[in-house]
C-alpha positions in Angstrom: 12.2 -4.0 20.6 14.5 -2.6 17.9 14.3 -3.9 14.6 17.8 -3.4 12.0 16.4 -0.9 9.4 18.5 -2.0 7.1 19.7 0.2 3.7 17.4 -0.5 0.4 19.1 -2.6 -1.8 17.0 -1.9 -5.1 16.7 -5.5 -5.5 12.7 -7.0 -5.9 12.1 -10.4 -4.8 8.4 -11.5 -5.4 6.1 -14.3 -4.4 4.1 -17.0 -5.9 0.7 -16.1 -7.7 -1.3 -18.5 -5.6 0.1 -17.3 -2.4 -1.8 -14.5 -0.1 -0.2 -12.4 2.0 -1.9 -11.6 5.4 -2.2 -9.7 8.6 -4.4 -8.4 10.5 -3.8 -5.1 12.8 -5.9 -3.2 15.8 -7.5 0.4 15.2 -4.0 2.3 15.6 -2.3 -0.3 12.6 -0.4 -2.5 15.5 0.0 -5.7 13.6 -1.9 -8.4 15.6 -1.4 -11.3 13.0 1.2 -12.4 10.3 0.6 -15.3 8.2 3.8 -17.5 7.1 3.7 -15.7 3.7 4.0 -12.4 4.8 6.9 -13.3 7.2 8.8 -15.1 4.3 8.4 -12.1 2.0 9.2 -9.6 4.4 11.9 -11.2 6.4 10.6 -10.9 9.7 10.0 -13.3 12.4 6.4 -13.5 14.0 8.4 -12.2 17.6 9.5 -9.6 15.5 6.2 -8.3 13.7 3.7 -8.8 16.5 3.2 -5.5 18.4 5.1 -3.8 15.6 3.3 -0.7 13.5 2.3 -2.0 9.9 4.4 0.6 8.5 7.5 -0.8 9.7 7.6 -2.4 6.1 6.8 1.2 4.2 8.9 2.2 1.6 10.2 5.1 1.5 8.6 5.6 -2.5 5.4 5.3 -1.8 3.6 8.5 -1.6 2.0 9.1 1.9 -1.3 10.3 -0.3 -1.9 7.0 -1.0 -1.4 5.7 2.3 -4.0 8.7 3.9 -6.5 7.8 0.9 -6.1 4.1 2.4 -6.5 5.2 6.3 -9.2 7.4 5.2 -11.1 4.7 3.6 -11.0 1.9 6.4 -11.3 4.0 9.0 -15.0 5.1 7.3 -15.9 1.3 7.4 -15.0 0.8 3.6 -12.8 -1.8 2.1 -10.3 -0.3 -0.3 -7.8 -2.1 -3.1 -4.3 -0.5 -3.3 -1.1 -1.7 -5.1 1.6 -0.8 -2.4 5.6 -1.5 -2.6 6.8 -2.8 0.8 10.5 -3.0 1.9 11.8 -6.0 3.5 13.8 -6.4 6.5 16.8 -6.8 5.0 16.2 -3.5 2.2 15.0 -5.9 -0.5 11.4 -4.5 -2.0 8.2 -6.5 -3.3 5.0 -5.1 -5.0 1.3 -6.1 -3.7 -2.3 -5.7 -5.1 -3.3 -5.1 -1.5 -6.8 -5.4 -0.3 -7.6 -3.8 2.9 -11.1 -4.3 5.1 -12.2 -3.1 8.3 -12.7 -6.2 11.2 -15.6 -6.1 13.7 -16.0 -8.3 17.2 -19.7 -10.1 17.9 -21.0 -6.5 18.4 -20.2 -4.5 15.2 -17.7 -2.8 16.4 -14.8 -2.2 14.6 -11.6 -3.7 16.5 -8.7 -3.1 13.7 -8.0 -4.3 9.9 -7.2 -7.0 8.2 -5.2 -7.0 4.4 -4.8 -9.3 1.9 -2.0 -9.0 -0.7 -1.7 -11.1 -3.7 1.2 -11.2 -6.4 0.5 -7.7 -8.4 -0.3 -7.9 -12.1 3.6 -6.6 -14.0 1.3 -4.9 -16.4 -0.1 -2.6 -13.8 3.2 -1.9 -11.9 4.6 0.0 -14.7 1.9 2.3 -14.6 1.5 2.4 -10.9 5.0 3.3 -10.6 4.7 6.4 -13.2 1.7 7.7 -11.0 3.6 7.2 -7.3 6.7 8.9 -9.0 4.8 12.2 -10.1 2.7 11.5 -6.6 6.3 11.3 -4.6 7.9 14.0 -6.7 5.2 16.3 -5.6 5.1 15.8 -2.0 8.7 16.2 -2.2 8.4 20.1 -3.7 7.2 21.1 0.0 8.5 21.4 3.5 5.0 21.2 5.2 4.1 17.5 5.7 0.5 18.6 5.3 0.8 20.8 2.0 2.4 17.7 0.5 0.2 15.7 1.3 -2.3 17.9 -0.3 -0.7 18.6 -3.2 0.1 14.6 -3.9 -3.7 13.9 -3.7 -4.7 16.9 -6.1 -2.3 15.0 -8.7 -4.5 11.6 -7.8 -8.1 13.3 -7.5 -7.2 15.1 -10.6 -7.4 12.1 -12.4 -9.9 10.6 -11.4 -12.0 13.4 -12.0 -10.4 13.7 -15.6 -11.2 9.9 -15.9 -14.5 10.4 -14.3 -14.2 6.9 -12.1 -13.8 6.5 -8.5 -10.1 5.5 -7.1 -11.5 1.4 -6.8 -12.1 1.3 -10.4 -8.8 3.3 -11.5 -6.8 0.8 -9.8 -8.3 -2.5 -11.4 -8.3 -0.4 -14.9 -4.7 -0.4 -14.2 -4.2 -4.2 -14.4 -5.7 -4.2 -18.2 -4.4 -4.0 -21.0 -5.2 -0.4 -21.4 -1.8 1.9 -22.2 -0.4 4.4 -19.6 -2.0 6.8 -21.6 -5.7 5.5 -21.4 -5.7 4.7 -17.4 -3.0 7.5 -16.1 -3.1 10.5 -18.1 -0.3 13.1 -18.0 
């Protein structure tokens, strides 16, 4: 199936704080479940989605670090938070404070992932933004898909290790009160 990738329109639509957005996905990120929030926001029907690889809502300014810190993290049966910008069908763009878990059948084995993404806190956007700009900026610089990569995440671990907290804890600091400054140094 073909779905329209349509232009970004630089416009942000957003969703209700009390609404969740879900899906589930198997091991390779094939989207397996939508709920009825997720294909509001996005713009997709369920015939649509279904089958479809969960990046097929990426935008294109998100850095892939964060995406290969996220992979990483499920994929080592860990449950990582993450605000992520997704693009709509139609090129409109919403924010998420995503939370992402590995899923296991009757056995313990691990048979995909399932995300929930609540309404973002505006506070921490405007920080999150500043951070996936310099990440985005960086990857960017090079040719090689890996050596951006690479050089994205040294911009990430490198502050973490200057904040001395692990990447969990950075992102909730980020929906305080704290100034850019204080959670994201420079």
């Amino acid at each position: 199936m073909s779905i329209e990738n349509h232009q970004l329109t630089g416009k942000e639509i957003t969703f209700g704080e009390d609404e969740i957005i879900v899906s589930k996905t198997d091991e390779r990120g094939i989207i397996t479940y939508a709920n009825d929030v997720f294909l509001r926001v996005a713009g997709y029907t369920e015939f649509e989605l279904l089958g479809q690889p969960h990046n097929i809502i990426r935008h294109p300014a998100m850095p892939k670090a964060v995406f290969k810190l996220l992979w990483d993290t499920v994929k080592a049966d860990k449950e990582i938070f993450a605000y992520v910008l997704n693009r709509a069908k139609n090129g409109d763009e919403y924010w998420v404070f995503a939370h992402v878990t590995p899923s296991y059948d009757e056995t313990g084995r691990r048979i995909g992932y399932h995300s929930n993404r609540r309404c973002p806190h505006k506070d921490a956007i405007g920080k999150v933004k500043d951070l996936y700009a310099r990440m985005l900026a960086e990857e960017r610089k090079h040719s090689k898909p890996k050596e951006a990569m690479q050089a994205s995440t040294l911009i990430l671990t490198d502050i973490l290790e200057q904040q001395g907290i692990p990447y969990d804890e950075l992102v909730f600091t980020l929906s305080t009160h704290t100034s850019l400054e204080a959670s994201i140094p420079n």
